[in-house]
N, C-alpha and C positions, 0 to 999 in steps of 0.2 A: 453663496446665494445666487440664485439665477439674476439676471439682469431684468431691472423691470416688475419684480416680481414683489405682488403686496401681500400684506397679510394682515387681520383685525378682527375684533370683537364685533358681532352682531346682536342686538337681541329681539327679539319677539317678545313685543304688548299687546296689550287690548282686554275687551271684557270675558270674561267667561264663556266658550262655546264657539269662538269663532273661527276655529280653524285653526292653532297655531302652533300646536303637537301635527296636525295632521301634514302643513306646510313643510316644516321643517324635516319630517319622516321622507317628505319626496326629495325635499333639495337633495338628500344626504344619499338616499336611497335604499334606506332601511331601516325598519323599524325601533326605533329606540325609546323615543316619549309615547307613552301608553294614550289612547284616545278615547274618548265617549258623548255620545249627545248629552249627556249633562255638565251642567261646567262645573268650575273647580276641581276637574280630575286631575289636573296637574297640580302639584303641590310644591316639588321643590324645585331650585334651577338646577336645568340640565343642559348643560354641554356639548354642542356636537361636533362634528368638522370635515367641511367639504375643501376638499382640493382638486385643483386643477393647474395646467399648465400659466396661466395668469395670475393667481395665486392663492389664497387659503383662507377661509371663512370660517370663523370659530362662530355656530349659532348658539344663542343664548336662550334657551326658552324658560319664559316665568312662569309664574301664575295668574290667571287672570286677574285684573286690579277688578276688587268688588266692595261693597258694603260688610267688614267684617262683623261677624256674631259669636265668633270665641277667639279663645287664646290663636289657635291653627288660622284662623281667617287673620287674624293680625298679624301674624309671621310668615303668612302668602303673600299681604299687600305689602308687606314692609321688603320682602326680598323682590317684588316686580318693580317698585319703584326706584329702589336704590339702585337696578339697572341701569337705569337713563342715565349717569351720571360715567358712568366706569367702561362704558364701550364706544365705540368707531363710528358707529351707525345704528340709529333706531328703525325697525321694522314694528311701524304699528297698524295693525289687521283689523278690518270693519267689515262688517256684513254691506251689501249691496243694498241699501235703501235709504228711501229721501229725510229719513227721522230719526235726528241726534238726538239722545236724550241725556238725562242727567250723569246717566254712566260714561259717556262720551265728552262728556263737557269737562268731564274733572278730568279727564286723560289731556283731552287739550290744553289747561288749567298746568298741569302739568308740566308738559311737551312746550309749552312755552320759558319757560322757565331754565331749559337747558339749552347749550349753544350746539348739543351733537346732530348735525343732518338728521331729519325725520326723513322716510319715505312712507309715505301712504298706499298700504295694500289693502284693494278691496277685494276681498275671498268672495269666493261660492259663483262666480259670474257662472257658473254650468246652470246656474239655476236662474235665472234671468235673460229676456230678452237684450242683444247685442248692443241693439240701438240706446236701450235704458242705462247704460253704464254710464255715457256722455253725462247724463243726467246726474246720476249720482256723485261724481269728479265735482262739478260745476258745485253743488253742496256743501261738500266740502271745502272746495278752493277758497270759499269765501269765508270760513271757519278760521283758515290757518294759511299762512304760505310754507307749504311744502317744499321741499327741495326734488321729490319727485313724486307721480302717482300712477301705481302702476297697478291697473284689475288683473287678477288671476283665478284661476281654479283651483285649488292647493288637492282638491281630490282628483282630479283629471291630469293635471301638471298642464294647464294653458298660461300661456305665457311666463311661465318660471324662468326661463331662458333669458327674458327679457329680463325681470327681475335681478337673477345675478348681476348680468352687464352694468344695470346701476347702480347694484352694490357696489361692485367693483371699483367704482369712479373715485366713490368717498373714500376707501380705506387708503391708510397711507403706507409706502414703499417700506419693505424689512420682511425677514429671515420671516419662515412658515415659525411656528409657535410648536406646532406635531408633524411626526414624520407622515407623508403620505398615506400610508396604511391605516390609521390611527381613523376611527367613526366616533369616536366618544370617549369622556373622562368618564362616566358613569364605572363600577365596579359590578361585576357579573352579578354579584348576590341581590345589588340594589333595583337591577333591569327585571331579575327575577320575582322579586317582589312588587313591583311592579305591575310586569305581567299577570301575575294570580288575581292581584286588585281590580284590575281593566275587566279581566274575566269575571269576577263577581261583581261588578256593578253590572256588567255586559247580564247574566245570570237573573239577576235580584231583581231588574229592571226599577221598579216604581217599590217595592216592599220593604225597603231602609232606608234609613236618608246615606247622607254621605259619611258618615260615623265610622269608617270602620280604615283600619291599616293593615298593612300583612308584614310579619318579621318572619325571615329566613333565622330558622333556629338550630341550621346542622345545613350544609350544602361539601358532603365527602365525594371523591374521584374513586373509582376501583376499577383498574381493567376487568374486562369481559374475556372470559375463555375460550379455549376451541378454535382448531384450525382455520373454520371459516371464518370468525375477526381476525384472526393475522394475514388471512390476505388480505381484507377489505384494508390492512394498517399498511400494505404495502400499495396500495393500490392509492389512498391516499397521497401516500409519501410522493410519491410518483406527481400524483398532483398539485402537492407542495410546491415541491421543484418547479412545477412549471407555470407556478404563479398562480392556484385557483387555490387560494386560503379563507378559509370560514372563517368569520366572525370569531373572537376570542384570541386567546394566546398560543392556543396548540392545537393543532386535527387530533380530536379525539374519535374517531370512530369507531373503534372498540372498546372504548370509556362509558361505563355507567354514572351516571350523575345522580348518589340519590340525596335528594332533598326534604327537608322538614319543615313545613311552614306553618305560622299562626297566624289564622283571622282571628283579630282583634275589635272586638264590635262594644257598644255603651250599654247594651240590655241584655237580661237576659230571654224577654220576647224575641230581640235580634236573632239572639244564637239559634233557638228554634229554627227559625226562620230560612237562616244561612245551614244547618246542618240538613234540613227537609225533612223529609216522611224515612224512615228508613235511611238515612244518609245520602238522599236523592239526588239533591242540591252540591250537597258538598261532592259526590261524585262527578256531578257534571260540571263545575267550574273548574275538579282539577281536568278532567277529560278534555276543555277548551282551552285549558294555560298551557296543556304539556305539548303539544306540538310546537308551540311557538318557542316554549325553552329549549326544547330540543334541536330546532335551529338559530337559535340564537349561539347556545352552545357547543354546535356540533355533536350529539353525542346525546344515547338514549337516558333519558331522564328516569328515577324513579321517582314519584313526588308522594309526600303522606303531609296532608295537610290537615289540622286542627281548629278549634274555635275555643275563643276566651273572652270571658266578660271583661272591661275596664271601663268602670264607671266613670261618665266626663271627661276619659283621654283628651278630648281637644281643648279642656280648659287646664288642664295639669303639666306644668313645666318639665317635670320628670319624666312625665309617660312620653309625651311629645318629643323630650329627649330618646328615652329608649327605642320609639319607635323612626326615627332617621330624622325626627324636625326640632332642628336645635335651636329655639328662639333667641338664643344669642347671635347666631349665623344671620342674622337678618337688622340686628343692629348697629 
């Protein structure tokens, strides 16, 4: 173990929408929790980890603590809460403005109740004037005593820098938890699916509510043919060795990835909806997921993606199991 050298659980709260997949994509510096202007895109905890020569940040990201309305809404608040309890330091993220509401109040309600450091991040400051931040601290301070409050921009990265430093302070001394290399526990199939979902809300915009899941149902490897991949595979190799390793377990750049996924929707209006005129829709969200899996994975993607009705998934223990949300994981 180096000297000196810390290591701890972090996690990111707060309400739905405020930045906190987005935040923690820049710590890290790369994409892994899926994002969108609507909340509750996040659904289950994810994992990340930054390292550096002072020591090793395992983020935590939940799901926004909100007013649950089914089964899934109660196995999101029940997995963000139980956070506060199990890690090093709490990062809880608020918008820039003078008006705590009943959403913030029960976070506080909360946050008091456990003895781990808070740190108070206010996001979005790109979107606010300078001077108005003062403002906003001063509101807060008188909520809660903070252990620290630090504004930032989680989309521009202003002062994240700052940020770590007082991570830093609270974690306490011992061995990194993952080797340097290491960006996340998440497993390839689970980012990919993911991915697809980001992309069809990103697609659907305002036309389904938030109903719908996507399962990887076949994700096989097959090398790709022909002289010209086996150089690129040397050409690679070459860049292995010298330290410039993609995302994932192997440089695949001669690897085809093809993948088979299902959107999983509540109606069958939905489905319409998500397949389009001609299969419009469903071509353009995979046409928006597959670059990003591609570098995720290194390595050219085939993707054939599907739609299927399940009526009420987010009230059904079963379905919510099959589809990655195990309500026992959150008890």
């Amino acid at each position: 173990m180096k000297e000196n050298f810390k290591s701890g659980f972090v996690t990111l709260i707060g309400r739905p929408n405020v930045g906190k997949s987005t935040l923690m994509n820049y710590l890290i510096g790369q994409k892994i929790a899926i994002t969108s202007h609507r909340p509750q895109t996040t659904r289950n905890r994810i994992q990340t980890v930054y390292t550096c020569e002072e020591g090793q940040i395992v983020f935590v990201d939940t799901p926004g603590i909100h007013k649950a309305k089914n089964k899934l809404g109660d196995y999101m608040v029940r997995i963000a809460e139980r956070s506060l309890t199990e890690v090093d330091v709490i990062l809880w993220l608020v918008e820039p403005t003078t008006f705590i509401g009943a959403g913030e109040r029960h976070i506080i309600e909360q946050l008091k109740k456990v003895k781990t450091p808070v740190i108070l991040v206010i996001n979005k400051t790109d979107k606010v004037k300078r001077e108005e931040v003062l403002t906003f601290i001063d509101v807060y301070r008188k909520e809660m005593d903070f252990d620290e409050i630090v504004p930032v921009s989680a989309l521009k990265g202003d002062n994240t820098d700052v940020l770590v430093s007082c991570i830093m302070k609270y974690l306490p001394y011992g061995e990194a938890f993952y080797d340097e290399d290491t960006v996340t526990d998440q497993p390839e199939r689970q980012i990919v699916s993911e991915l697809v979902r980001e992309k069809a809300l990103y697609c659907l915009e305002e036309e389904i509510p938030h109903g719908i899941a996507v399962v990887i149902e076949s994700m096989k490897f097959r090398k790709a043919s022909g002289k010209k991949n086996r150089e690129k595979d040397k050409e690679k190799n070459k860049e292995k060795k010298e330290g410039a390793v993609a995302f994932g377990s192997a440089v695949k750049s001669s690897t085809i990835a093809d993948i088979e996924a299902t959107i999983v929707c509540e109606r069958e209006s939905h489905k319409g909806i998500i397949i389009g005129k001609q299969g419009a829709m469903l071509k353009r969200i995979g046409s928006k997921a597959r670059p990003e899996i591609e570098d995720m994975l290194g390595c050219k993607v085939n993707l054939q993606l599907w739609v299927k009705v399940r009526k009420d998934w987010r009230d059904s223990d079963l379905y919510m199991k099959n589809f990655g949300y195990n309500p026992k994981e959150s008890e």
